[in-house]
N, CA and C atoms of all chains as a GROMACS GRO file, in nm:
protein
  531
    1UNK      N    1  -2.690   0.407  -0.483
    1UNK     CA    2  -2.610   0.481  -0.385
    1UNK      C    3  -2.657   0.627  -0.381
    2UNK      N    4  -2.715   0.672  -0.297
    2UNK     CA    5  -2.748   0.810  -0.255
    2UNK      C    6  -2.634   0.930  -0.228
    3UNK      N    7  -2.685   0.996  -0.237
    3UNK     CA    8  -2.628   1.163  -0.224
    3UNK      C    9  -2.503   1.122  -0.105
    4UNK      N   10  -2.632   1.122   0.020
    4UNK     CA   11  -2.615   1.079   0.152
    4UNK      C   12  -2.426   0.996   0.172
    5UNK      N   13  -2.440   0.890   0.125
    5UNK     CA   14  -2.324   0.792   0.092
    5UNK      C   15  -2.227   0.840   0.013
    6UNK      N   16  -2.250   0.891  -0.081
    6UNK     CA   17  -2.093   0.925  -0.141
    6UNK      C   18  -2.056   1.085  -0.113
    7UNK      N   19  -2.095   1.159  -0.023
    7UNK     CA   20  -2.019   1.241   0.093
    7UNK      C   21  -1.951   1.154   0.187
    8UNK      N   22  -2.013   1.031   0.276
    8UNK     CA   23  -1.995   1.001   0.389
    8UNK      C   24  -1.824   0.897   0.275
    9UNK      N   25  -1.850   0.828   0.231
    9UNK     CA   26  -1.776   0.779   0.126
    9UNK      C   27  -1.601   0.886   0.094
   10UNK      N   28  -1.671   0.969   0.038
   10UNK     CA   29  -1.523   1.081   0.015
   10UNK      C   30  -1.477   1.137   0.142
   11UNK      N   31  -1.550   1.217   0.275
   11UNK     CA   32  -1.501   1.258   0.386
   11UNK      C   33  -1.423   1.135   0.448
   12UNK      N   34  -1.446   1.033   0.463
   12UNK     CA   35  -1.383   0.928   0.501
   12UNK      C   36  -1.291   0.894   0.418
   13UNK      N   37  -1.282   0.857   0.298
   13UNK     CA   38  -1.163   0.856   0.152
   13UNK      C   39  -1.092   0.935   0.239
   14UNK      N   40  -1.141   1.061   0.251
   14UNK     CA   41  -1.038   1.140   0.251
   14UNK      C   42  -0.941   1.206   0.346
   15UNK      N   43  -1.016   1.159   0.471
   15UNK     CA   44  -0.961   1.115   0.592
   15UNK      C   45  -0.863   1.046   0.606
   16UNK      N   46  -0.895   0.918   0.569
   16UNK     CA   47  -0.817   0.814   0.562
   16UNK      C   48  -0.691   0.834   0.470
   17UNK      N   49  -0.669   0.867   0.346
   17UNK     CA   50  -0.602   0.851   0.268
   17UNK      C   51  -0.503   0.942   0.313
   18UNK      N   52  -0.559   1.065   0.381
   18UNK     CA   53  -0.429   1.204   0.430
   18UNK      C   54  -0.377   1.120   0.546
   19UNK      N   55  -0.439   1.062   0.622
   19UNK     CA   56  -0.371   1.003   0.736
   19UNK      C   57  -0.237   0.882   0.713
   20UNK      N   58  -0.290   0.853   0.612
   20UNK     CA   59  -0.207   0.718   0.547
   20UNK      C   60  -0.084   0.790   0.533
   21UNK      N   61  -0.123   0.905   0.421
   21UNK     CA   62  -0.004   1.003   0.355
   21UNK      C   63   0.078   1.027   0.500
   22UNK      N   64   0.034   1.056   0.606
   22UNK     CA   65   0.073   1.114   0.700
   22UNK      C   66   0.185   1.026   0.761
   23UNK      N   67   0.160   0.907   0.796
   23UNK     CA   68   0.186   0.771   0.849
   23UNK      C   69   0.316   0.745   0.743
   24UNK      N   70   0.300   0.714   0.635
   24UNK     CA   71   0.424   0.712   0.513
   24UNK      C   72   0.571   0.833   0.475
   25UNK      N   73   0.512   0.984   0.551
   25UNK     CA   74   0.576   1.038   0.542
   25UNK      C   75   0.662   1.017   0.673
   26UNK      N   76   0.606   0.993   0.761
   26UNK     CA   77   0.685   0.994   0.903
   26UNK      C   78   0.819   0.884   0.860
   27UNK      N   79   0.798   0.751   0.779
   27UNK     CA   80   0.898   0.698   0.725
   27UNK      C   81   0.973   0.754   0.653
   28UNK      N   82   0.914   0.766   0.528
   28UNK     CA   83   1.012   0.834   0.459
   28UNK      C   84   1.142   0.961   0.465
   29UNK      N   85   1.065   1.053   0.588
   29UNK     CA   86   1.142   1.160   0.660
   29UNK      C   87   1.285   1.096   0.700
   30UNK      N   88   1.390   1.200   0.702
   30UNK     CA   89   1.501   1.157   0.791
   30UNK      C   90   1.547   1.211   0.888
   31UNK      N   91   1.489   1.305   0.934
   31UNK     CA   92   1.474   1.434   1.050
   31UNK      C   93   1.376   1.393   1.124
   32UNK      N   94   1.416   1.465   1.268
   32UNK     CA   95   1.284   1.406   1.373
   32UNK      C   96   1.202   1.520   1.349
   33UNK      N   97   1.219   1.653   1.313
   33UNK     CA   98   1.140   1.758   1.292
   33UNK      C   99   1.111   1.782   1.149
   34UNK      N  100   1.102   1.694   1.027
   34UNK     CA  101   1.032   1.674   0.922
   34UNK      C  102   0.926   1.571   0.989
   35UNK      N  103   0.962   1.474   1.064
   35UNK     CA  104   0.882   1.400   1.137
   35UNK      C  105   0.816   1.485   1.196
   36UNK      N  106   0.827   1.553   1.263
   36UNK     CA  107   0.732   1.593   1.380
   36UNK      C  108   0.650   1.695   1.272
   37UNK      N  109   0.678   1.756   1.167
   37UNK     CA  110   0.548   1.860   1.038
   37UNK      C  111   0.507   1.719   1.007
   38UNK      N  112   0.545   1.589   0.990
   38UNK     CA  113   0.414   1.530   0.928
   38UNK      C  114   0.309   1.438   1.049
   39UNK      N  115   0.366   1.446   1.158
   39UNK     CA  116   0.261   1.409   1.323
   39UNK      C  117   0.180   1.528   1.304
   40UNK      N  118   0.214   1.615   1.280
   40UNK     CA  119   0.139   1.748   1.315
   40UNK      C  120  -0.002   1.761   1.228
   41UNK      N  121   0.058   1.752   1.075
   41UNK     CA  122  -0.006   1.726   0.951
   41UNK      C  123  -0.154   1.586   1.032
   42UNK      N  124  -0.107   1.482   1.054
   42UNK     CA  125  -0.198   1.409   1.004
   42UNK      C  126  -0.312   1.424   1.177
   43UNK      N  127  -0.255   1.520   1.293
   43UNK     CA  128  -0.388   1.558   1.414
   43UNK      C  129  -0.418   1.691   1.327
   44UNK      N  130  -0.407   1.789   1.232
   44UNK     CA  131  -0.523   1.893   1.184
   44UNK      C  132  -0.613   1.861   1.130
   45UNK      N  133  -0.589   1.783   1.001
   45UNK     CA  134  -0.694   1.809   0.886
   45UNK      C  135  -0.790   1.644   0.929
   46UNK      N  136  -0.750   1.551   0.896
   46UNK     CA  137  -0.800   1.402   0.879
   46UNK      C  138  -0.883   1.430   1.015
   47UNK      N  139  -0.868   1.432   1.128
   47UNK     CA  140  -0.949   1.436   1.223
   47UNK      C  141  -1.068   1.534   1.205
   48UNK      N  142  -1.084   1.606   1.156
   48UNK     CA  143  -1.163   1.710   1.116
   48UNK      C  144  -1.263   1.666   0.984
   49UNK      N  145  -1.219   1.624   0.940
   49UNK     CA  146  -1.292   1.505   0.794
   49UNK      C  147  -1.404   1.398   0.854
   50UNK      N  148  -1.322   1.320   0.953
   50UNK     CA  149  -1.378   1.232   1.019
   50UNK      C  150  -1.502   1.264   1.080
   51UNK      N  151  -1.514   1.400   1.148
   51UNK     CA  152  -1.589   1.446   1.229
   51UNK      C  153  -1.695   1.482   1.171
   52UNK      N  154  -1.654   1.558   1.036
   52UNK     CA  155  -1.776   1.582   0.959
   52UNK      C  156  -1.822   1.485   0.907
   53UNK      N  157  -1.717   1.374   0.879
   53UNK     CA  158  -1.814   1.248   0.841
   53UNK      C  159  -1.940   1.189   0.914
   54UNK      N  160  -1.889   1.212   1.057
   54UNK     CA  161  -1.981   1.189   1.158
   54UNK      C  162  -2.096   1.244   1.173
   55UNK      N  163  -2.103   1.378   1.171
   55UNK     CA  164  -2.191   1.476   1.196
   55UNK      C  165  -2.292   1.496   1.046
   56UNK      N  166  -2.241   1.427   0.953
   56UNK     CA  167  -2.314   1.434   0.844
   56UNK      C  168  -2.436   1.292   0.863
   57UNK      N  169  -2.344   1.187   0.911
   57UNK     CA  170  -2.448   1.066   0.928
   57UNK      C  171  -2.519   1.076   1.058
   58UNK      N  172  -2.472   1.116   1.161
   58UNK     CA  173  -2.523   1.108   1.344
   58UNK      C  174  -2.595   1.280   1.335
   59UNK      N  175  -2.579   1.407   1.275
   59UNK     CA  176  -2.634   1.508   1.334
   59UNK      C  177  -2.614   1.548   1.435
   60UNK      N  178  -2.642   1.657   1.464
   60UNK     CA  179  -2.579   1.685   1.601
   60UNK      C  180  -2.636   1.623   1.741
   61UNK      N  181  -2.595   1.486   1.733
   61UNK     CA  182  -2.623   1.426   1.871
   61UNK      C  183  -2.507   1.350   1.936
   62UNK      N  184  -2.509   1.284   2.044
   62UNK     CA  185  -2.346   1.265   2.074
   62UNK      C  186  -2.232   1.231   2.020
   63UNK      N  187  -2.262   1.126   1.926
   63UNK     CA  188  -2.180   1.094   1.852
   63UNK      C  189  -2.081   1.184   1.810
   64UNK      N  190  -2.178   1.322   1.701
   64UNK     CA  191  -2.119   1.385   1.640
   64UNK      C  192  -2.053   1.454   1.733
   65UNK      N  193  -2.126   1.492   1.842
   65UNK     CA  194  -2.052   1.595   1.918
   65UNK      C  195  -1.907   1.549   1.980
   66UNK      N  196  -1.902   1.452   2.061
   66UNK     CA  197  -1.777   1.397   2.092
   66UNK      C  198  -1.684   1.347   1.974
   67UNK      N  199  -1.708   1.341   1.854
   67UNK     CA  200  -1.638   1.361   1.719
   67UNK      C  201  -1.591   1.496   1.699
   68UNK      N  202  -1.658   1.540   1.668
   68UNK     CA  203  -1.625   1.704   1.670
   68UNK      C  204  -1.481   1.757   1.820
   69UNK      N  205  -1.538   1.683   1.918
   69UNK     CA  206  -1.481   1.770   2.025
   69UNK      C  207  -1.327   1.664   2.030
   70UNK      N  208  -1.336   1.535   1.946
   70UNK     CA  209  -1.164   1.467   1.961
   70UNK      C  210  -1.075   1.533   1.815
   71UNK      N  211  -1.180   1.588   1.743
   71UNK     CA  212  -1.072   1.619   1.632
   71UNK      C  213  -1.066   1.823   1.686
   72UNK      N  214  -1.109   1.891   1.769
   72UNK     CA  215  -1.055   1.994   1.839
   72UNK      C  216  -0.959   1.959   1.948
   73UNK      N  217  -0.940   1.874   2.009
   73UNK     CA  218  -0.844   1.797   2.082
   73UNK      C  219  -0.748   1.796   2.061
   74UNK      N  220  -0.740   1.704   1.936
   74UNK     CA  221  -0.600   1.668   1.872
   74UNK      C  222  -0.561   1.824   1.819
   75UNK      N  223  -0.634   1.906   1.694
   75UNK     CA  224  -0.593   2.020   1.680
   75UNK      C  225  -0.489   2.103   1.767
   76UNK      N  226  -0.578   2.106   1.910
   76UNK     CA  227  -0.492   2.193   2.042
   76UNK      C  228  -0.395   2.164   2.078
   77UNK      N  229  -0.399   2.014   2.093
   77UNK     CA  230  -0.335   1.958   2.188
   77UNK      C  231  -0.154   1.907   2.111
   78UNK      N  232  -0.223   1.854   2.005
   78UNK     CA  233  -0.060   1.795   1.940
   78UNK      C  234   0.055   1.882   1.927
   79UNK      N  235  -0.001   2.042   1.903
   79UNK     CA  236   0.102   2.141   1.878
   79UNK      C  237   0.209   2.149   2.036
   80UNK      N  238   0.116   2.125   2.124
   80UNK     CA  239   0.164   2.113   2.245
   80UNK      C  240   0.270   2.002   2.275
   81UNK      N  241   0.237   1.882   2.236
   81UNK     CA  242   0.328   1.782   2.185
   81UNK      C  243   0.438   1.793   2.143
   82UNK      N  244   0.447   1.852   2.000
   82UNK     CA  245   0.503   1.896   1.868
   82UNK      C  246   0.593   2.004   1.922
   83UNK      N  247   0.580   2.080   2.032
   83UNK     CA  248   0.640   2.182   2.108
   83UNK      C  249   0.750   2.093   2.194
   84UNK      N  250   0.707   1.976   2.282
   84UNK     CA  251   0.792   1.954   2.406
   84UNK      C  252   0.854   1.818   2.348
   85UNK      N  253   0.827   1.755   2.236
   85UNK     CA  254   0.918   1.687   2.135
   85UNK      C  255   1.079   1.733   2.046
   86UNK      N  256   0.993   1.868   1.975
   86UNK     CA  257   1.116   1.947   1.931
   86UNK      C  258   1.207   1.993   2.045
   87UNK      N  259   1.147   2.039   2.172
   87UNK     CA  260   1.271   2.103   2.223
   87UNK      C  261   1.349   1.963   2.292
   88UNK      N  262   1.330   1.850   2.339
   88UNK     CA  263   1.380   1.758   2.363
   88UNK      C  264   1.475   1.722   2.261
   89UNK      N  265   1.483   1.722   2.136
   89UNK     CA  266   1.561   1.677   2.010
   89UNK      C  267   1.654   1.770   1.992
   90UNK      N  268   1.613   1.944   2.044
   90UNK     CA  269   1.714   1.980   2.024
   90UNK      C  270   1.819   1.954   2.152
   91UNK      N  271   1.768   1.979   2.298
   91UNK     CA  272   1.819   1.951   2.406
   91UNK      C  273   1.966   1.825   2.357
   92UNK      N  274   1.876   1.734   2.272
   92UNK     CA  275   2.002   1.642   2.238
   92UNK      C  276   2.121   1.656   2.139
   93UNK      N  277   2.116   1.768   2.059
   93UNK     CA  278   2.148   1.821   1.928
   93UNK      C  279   2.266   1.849   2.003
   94UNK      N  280   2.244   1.974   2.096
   94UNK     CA  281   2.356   2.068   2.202
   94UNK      C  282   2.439   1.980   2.201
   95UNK      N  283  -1.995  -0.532   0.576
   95UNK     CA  284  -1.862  -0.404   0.592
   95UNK      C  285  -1.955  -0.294   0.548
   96UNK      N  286  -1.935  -0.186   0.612
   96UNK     CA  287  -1.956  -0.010   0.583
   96UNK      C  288  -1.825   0.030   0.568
   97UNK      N  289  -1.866   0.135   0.494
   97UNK     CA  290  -1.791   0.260   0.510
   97UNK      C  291  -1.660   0.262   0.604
   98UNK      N  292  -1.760   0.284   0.722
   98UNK     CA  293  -1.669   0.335   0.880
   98UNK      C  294  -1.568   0.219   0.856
   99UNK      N  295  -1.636   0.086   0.861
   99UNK     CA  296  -1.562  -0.050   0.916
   99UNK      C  297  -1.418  -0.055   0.805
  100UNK      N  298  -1.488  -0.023   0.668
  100UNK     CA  299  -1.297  -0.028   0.615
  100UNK      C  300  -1.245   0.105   0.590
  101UNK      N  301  -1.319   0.199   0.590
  101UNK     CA  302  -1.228   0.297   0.677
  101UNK      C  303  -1.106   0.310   0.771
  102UNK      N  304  -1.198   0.239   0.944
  102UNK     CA  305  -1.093   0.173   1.011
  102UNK      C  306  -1.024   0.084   0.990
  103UNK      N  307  -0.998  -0.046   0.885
  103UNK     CA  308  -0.927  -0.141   0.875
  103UNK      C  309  -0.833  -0.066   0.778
  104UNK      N  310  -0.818   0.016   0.740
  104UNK     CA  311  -0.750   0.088   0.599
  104UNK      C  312  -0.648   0.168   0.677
  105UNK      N  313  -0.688   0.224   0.802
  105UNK     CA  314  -0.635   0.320   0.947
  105UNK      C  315  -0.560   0.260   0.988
  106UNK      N  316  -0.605   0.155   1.094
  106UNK     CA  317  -0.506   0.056   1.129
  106UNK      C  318  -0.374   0.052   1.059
  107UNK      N  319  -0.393   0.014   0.919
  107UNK     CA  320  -0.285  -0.016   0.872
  107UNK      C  321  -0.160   0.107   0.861
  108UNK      N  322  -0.211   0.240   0.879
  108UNK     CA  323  -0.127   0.318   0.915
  108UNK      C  324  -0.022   0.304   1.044
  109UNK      N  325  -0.075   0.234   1.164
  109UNK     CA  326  -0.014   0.198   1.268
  109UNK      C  327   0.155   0.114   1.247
  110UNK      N  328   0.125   0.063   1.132
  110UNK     CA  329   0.255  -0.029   1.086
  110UNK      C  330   0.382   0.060   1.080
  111UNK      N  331   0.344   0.193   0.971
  111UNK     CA  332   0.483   0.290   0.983
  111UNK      C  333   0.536   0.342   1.112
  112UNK      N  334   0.430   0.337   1.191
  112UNK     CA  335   0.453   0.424   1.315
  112UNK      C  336   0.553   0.319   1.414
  113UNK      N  337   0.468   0.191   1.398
  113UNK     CA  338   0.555   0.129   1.468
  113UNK      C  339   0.728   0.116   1.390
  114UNK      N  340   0.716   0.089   1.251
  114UNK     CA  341   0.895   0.093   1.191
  114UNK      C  342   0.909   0.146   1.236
  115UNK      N  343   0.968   0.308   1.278
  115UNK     CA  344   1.007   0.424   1.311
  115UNK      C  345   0.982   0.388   1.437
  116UNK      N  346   0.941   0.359   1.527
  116UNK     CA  347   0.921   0.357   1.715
  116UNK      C  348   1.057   0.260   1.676
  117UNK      N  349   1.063   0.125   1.609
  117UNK     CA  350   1.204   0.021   1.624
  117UNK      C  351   1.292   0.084   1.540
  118UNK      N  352   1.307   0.148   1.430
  118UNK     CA  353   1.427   0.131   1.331
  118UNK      C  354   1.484   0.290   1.364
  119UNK      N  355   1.405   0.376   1.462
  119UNK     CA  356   1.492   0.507   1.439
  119UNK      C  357   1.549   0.514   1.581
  120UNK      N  358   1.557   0.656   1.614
  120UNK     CA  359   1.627   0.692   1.721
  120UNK      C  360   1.484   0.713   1.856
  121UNK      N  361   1.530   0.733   1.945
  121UNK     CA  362   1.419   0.755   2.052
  121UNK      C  363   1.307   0.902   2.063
  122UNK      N  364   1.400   0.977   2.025
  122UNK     CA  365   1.324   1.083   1.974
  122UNK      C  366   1.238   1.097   1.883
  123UNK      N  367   1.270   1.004   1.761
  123UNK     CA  368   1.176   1.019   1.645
  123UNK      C  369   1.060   0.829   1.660
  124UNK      N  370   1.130   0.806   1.797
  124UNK     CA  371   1.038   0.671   1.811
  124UNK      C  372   0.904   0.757   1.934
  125UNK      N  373   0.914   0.900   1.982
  125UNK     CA  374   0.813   0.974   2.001
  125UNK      C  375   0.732   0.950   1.923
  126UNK      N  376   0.772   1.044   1.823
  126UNK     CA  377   0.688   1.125   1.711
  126UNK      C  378   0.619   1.007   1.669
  127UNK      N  379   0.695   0.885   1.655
  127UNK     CA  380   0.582   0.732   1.593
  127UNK      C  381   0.479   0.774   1.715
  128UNK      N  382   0.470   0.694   1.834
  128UNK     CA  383   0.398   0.714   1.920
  128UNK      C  384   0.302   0.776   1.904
  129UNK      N  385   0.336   0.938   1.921
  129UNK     CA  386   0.207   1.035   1.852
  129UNK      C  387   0.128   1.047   1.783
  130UNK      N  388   0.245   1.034   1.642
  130UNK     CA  389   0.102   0.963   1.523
  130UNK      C  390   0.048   0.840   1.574
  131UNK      N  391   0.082   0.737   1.612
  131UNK     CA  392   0.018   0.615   1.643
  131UNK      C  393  -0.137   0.660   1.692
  132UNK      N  394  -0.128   0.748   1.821
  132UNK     CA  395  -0.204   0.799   1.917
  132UNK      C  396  -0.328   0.864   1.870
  133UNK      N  397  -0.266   0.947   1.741
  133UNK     CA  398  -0.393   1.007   1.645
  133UNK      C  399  -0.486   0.901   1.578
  134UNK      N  400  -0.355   0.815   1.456
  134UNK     CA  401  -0.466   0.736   1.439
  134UNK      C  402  -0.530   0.629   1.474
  135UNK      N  403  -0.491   0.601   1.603
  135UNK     CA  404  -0.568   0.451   1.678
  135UNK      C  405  -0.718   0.578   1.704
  136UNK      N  406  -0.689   0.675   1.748
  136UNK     CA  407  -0.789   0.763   1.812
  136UNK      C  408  -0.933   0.733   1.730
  137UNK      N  409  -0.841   0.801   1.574
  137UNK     CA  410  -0.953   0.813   1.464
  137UNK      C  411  -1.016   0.710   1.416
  138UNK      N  412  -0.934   0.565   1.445
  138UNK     CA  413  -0.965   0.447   1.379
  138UNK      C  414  -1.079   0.388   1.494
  139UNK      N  415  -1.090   0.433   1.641
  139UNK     CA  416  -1.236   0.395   1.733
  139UNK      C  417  -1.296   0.488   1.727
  140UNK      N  418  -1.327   0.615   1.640
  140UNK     CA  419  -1.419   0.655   1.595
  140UNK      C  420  -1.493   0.609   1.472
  141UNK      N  421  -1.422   0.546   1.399
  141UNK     CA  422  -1.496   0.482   1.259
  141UNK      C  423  -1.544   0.396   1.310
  142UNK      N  424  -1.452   0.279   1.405
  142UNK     CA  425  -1.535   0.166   1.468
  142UNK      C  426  -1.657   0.186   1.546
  143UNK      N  427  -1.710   0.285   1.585
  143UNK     CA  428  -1.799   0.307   1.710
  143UNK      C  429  -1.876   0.358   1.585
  144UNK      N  430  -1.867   0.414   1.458
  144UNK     CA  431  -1.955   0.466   1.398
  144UNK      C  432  -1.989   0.322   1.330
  145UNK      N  433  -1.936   0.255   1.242
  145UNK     CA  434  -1.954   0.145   1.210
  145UNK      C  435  -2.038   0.026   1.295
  146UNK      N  436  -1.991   0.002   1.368
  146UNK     CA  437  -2.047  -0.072   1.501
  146UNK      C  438  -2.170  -0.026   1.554
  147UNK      N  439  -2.194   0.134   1.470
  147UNK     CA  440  -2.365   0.177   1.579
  147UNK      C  441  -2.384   0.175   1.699
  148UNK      N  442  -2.250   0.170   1.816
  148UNK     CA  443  -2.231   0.204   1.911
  148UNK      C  444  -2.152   0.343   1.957
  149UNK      N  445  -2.258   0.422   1.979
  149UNK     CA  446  -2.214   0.555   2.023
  149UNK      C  447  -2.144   0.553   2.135
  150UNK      N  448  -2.166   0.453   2.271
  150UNK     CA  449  -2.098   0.443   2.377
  150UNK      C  450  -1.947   0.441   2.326
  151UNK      N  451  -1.921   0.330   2.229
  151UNK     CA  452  -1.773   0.300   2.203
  151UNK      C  453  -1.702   0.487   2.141
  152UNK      N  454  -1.743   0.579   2.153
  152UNK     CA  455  -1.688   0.674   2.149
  152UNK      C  456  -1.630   0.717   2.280
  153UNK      N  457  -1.690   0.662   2.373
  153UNK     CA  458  -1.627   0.737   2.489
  153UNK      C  459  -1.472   0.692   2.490
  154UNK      N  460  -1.428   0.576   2.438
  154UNK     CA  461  -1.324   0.510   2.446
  154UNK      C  462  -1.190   0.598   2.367
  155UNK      N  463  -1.260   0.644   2.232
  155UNK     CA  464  -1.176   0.677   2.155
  155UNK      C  465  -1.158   0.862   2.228
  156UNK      N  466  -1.244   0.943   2.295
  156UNK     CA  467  -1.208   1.064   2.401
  156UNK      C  468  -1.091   1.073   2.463
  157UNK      N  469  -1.132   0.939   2.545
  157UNK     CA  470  -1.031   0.871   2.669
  157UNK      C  471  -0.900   0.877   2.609
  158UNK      N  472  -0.901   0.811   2.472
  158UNK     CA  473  -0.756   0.773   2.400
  158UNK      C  474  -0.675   0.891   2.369
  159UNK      N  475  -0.751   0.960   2.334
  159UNK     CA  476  -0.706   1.081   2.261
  159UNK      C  477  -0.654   1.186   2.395
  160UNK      N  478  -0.731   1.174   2.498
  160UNK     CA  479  -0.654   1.271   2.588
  160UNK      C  480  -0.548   1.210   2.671
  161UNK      N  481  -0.555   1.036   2.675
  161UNK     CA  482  -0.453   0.969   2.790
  161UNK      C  483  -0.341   0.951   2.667
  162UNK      N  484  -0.344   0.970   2.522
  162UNK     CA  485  -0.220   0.971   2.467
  162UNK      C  486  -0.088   1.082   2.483
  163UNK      N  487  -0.187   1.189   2.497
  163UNK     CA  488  -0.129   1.330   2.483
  163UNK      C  489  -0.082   1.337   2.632
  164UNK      N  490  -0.118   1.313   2.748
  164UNK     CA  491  -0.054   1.292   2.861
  164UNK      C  492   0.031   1.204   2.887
  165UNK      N  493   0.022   1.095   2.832
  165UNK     CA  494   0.136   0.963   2.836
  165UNK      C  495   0.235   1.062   2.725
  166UNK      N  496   0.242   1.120   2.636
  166UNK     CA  497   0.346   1.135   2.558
  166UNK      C  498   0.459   1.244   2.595
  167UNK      N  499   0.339   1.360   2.646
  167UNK     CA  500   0.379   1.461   2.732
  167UNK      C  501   0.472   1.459   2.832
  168UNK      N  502   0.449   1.294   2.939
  168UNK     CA  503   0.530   1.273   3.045
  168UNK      C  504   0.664   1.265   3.013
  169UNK      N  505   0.622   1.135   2.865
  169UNK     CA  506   0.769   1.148   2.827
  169UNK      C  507   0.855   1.247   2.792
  170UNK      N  508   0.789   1.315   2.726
  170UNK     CA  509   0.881   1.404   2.632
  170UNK      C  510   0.940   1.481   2.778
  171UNK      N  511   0.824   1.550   2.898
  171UNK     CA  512   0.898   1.598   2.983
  171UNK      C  513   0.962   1.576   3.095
  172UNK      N  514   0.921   1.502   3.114
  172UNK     CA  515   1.013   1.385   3.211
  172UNK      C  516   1.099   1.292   3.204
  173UNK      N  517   1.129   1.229   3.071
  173UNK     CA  518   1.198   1.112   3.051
  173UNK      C  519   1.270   1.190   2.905
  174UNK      N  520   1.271   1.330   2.895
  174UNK     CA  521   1.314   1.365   2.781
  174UNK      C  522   1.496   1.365   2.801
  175UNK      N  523   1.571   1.368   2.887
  175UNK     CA  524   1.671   1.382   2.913
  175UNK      C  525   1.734   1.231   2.894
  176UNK      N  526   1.676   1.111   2.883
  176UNK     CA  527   1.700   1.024   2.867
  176UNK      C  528   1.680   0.953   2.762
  177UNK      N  529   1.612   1.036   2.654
  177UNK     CA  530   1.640   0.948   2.543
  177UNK      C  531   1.698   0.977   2.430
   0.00000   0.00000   0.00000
């Protein structure tokens, strides 16, 4: 097993395993906005792992690049989510 | 099997909590399943397309990732008064 492989090996581990964490906390939570810090949690970091996983095996050619550009996506985009979720929950709170 | 391939089969299985929580909670926090769902189906056709050695199959997982955030969006702002 090469160098090469056990990066691609741990970025993915470790992808995966925060996402899992991510996925388990949304259960375990009993709040929709402990829910909504661990949705948030698992579009920053794990998507970003992934990407470098990518870009470590593909280089910068499409692959990586459209890897790169879905885990800046999710980054932008979920907070936006995470925004018009919470105020809906509270809308119902009132 | 690679890497990518149980990577994604390891992902997937995240989809299971998301769905409890879409049935066992309230509608609001059956969003937030949704969302996460949305992330990691996203991430899980990027392992597959890396695994698979099909770069095309990335275009799929783009697509996903931006038609989730608009499908979720509608709801939350359009159908937010109703759930």
């Amino acid at each position: 097993m090469s160098a090469h492989d056990v990066v691609l090996g741990v970025l993915v581990g470790a992808a995966v395993a925060g996402e899992l964490l991510c996925c388990i906390g949304l259960v375990v939570m009993r709040d929709v906005y402990d829910r909504l810090h661990y949705a948030m949690a698992a579009s920053a970091v794990p998507p970003f792992l992934v990407a470098a996983a990518v870009l470590v095996e593909e280089d910068w050619t499409q692959p990586g690049i459209n890897a790169l550009l879905i885990a800046v996506a999710l980054f932008f985009v979920c907070p936006v989510l995470a925004h018009a979720t919470a105020r809906v929950a509270r809308t119902r709170r009132r | 099997m690679n890497v990518w391939l149980w990577g994604a089969t390891a992902l997937l299985l995240g989809v299971l909590p998301c769905g409890w929580v879409a049935v066992r909670a309230s509608r609001v926090d059956a969003l937030v399943g949704l969302q996460t769902a949305g992330t990691v189906v996203t991430l899980a056709l990027v392992l597959l397309a890396e695994g698979f050695h099909r770069s095309s199959y990335m275009g799929v997982a783009v697509t996903l990732a931006f038609l989730s955030f608009v499908g979720t969006l509608l709801i939350a702002r359009f159908l937010g008064g109703h759930l």
